[in-house]
C-alpha positions, -999 to +999 in steps of 0.1 A: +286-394+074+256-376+065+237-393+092+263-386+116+258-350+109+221-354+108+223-368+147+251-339+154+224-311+138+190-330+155+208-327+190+220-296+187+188-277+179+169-296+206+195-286+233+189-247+216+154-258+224+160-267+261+184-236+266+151-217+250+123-229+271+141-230+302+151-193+303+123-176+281+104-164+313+135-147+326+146-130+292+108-124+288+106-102+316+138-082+312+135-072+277+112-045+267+108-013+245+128+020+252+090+025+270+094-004+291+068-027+279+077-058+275+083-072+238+080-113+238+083-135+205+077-171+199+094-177+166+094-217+147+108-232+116+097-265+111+120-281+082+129-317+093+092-336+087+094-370+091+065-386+074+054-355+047+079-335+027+107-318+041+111-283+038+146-263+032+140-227+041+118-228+077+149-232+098+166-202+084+142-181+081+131-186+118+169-185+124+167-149+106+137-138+118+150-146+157+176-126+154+159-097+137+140-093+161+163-092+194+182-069+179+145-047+182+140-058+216+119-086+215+127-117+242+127-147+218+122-182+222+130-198+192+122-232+182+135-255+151+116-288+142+092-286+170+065-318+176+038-317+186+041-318+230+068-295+221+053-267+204+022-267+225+039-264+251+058-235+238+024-216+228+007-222+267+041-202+277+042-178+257+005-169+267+018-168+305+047-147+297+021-124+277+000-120+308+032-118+330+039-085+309+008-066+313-014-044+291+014-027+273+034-062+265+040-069+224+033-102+218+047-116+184+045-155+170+060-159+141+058-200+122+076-211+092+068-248+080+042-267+069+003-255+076-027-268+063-065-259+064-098-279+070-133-266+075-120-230+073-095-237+104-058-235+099-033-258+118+001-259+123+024-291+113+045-304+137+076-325+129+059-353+140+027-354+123+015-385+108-019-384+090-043-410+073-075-400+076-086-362+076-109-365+106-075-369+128-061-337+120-070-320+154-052-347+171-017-344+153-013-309+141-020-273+162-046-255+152-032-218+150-063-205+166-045-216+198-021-185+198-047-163+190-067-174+222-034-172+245-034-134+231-069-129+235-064-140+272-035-119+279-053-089+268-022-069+259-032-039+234-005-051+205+000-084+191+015-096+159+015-133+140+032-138+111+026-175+096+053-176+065+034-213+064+014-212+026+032-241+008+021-271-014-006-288+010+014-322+019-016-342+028-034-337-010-040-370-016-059-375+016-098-372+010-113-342+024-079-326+030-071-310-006-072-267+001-045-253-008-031-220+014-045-210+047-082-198+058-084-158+069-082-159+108-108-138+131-081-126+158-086-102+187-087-063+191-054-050+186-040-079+165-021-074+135-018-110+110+006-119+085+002-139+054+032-148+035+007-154+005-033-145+000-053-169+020-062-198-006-031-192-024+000-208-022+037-189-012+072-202-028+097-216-012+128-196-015+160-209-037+188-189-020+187-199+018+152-175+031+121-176+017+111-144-003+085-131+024+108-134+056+139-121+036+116-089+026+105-084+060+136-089+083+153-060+058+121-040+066+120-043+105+149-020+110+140+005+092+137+035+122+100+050+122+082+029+099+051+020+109+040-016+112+016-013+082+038+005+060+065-025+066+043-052+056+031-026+027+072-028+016+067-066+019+040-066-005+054-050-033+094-066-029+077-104-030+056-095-060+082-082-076+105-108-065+082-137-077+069-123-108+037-116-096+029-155-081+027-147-048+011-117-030+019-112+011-019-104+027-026-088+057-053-081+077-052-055+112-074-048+145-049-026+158-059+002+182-030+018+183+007+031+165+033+003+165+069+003+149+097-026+150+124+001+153+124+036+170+128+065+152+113+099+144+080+101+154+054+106+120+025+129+127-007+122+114-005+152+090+031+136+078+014+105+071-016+117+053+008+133+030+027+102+023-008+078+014-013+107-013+017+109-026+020+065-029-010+070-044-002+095-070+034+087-078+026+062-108-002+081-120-004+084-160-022+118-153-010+152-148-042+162-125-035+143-093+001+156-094-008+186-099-036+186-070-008+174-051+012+196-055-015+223-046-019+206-014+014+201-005+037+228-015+062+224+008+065+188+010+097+168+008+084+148-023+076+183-047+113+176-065+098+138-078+062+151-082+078+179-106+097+156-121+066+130-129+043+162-141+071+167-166+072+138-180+034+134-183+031+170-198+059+156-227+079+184-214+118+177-197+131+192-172+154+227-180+186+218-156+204+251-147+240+243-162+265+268-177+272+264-213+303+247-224+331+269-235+334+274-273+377+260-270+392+240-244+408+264-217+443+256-211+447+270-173+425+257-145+389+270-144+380+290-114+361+279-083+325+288-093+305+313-076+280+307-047+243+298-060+224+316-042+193+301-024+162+314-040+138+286-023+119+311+001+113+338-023+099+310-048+078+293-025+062+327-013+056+337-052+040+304-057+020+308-028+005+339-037-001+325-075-021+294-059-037+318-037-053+343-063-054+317-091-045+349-114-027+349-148-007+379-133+005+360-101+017+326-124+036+349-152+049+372-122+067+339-108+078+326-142+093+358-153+116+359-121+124+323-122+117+308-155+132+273-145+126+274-111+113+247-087+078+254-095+081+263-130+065+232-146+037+235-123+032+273-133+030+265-170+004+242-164-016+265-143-007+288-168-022+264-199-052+260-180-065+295-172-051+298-211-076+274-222-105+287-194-106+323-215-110+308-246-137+291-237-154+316-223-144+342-256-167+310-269-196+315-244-189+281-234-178+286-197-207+287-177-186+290-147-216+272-129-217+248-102-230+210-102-260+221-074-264+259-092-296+262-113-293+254-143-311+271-173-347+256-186-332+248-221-305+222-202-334+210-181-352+197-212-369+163-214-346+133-211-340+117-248-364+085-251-352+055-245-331+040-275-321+074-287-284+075-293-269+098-266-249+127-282-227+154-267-250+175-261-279+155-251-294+153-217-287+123-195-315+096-193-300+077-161-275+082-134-274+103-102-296+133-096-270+156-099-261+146-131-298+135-148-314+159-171-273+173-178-254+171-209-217+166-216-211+194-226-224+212-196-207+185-168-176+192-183-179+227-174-194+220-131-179+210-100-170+169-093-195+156-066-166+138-054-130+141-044-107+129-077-078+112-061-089+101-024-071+119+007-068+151-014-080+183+010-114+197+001-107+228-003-084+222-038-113+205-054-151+211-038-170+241-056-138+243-085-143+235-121-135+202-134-118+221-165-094+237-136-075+204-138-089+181-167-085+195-203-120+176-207-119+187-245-148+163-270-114+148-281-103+137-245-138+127-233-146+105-265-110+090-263-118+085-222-155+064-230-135+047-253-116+031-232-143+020-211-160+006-246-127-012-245-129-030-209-159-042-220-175-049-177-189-027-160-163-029-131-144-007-153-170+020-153-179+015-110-150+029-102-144+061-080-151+093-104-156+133-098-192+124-108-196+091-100-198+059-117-227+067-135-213+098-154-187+068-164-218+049-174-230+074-199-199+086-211-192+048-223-222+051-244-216+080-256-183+070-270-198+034-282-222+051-304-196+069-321-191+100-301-218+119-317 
């Protein structure tokens, strides 16, 4: 019986193969984008090996991924368990329906199955592959690189290939054939490629029907708008979750210009600077790049969870506006309650002038009219910091000067000899010019040399003080070099910093010698 249904099955997706090649130049040319540029897909699973290890999931997920994508437009020719004549065969079509469509066409070729790599060349198993000796590989497998030329000769301006194709390497036991994963691909201008997994590595098979890449991606094609490299961004993070951190999707893109599966509001480039800053801030652990973001983008849809993260960072919660509960239970039925009024505009204008002065006046002006308003956390802050700004300079401690300003004689004194133990107030002995021949103490009080958080407009952090958004106390600092002490590499202290890396540098052995 189960052979019967094998046959049954084995016939049935070779006639779907027929019904496919035969009429994918017809559908090829009549389906396009709501532009009217063609959209062509060669999509294959390859499950049903006959002399290496079967796989479960490539014939659903190609099944899945088909119909994904002809719901988006896209003229698919879908093939299951492909050999070898077959599927090369499919490719050198696809690449004449790709220069049938013109410039403008979309050309997409997605493969599920098995996929090995030799010599930094990846190839594609067909069903029939039979392998002894690794020298033969060229002549029973397809070497990807095969699409990418049929795509490089169409010379369309957007193609796509997606290879869901990273599992165990069924030819390990054959000398010379033992890399796990696929090799990174060069590919043409205006090429986008997928990697289920990061080249090398090795993706999972998936245990309920779909692998965990092709699942994640066929829920992120519809989404309306989304750019192609946000989708394959969504990707990422859904499989990492989904496998515990094993495997990690990889991309790689020459594309020249905007591409989205599904139509939808278009995103200016504005609207999408804004979003990179905000993914890029939204788990932050500190209250400055909110708050910079916030600066920046005032108005922006995302101010309700970047008020609510600045909150939580700041140890304060939240004050929801609710009416208090009545002292006895009220026996008749409590009246409708009144209308709230809308209050956005006047708080964004009395924001707007706070952020634009910077004065105490302006912050207390909009906290006293709307103590838990919208903005009221980020007023506090502001608040706290010009707070903490006077008191320093009560000290005589806020020079108020800037990183390139002149700086006294006394700061400018000789740099400690080599083996001193740096203190808090000693000069640097290495590091960038800016900072050489500075102190601690004085940096803290400058301007950062660089942007904090990338993508952050210059005009929120070039010629401010670093106190303006860091509480850069001894404390802090000392606690800060500490946990460089901690890393223990020097990656840890290379990273992107207001002052650069060497200011990191320093500040690590400041705090390993006791924060002196």
């Amino acid at each position: 019986m189960k052979n019967s249904m094998s046959i049954v099955t084995m016939f049935l997706r070779r006639f779907a193969l027929f019904v496919g090649l035969t009429f994918f130049g017809l559908t090829a040319a009549v389906s396009a984008q709501e532009d009217g540029a063609p959209r062509i897909a060669l999509i294959v699973g390859n499950g049903n090996y006959g002399t290496v290890t079967p796989l479960d999931n490539p014939g659903p997920d190609a099944e899945l991924m088909a119909s994904t994508l002809e719901v988006q437009g896209f003229a698919v020719t879908l093939l299951l368990d492909a050999s070898q004549v077959t599927l090369n065969r499919a490719i050198a079509q696809f690449g004449r329906d790709l220069r049938d469509g013109g410039s403008d066409a979309t050309g997409l070729f997605y493969y599920a199955g098995h996929a090995v790599q030799s010599f930094g060349s990846n190839f594609l198993l067909p069903t029939d592959a039979s392998l002894t000796n690794a020298a033969d590989l060229s002549l029973v497998a397809v070497p990807a690189q095969a699409v990418l030329r049929q795509m490089f000769s169409a010379k369309n301006k957007t193609n796509i290939v997606i290879l869901d194709a990273c599992r165990n390497n069924p030819f390990e036991a054959i000398p010379d054939l033992n890399d796990n994963g696929l090799a990174e691909m060069k590919s043409p201008t205006g090429t986008f490629l997928s990697y289920s997994t990061a080249p090398g590595a090795v993706a999972l098979d998936g245990l309920e029907g779909n692998s965990p890449f092709t699942k994640a991606l066929a829920r992120e094609i519809p989404t309306p708008g989304l750019p192609i490299e946000q989708v394959f961004k969504n990707v990422r993070v859904e499989v990492i979750e989904k496998t515990n951190g094993q495997q990690t999707p990889w991309d790689t893109s020459s594309l020249t210009g905007n591409f989205t599966f599904t139509a939808g509001e278009v995103v200016s480039e504005a609207e999408q600077a804004e979003l990179r800053l905000w993914e890029s801030v939204k788990d932050s652990t500190d209250p400055v790049p909110v708050v910079l973001f916030m600066r920046g983008y005032p108005d922006s849809a995302y101010i309700p969870e970047a008020r609510a993260l600045l909150s939580r960072l700041m140890g304060t919660a939240t004050v929801a506006a609710t009416p208090e509960a009545p002292a006895e239970p009220v026996a008749e039925a409590a009246p409708e309650p009144a209308a709230v009024e809308d209050t956005t505009a006047d708080q964004q204008r009395l924001i707007s002038v706070a952020q634009n002065s910077g004065a105490e006046a302006d912050y207390r002006a909009y906290m006293d009219a709307y103590p838990d308003g919208i903005f009221s956390e980020f007023a506090a802050f502001e608040l706290k910091i010009i707070a903490e700004k006077a008191q320093r300079a009560d000290a005589g401690t806020d020079a108020g000067a800037t990183v390139v300003a002149a700086l006294p004689e006394a700061s400018r004194a000789a740099p400690a000899p080599m083996g001193t133990e740096l203190t808090f107030v000693m000069p640097f002995t290495s590091g960038d010019d800016a900072i050489l021949g500075k102190s601690i103490e004085e940096l803290v009080t400058l301007s950062p040399l660089f942007a904090p958080i990338e993508g952050i407009p210059e005009e929120l952090w070039k010629d401010q003080t670093c106190s303006n958004c860091h509480q850069w106390t001894k404390e802090a600092l000392c606690t800060q070099g500490t946990t460089y002490v901690k890393a223990g590499n020097d990656e840890a202290v290379s990273k992107n910093h207001p002052y650069g890396g060497g200011f990191k540098m320093n500040l690590r052995a400041w705090a390993d010698g006791g924060c002196k």
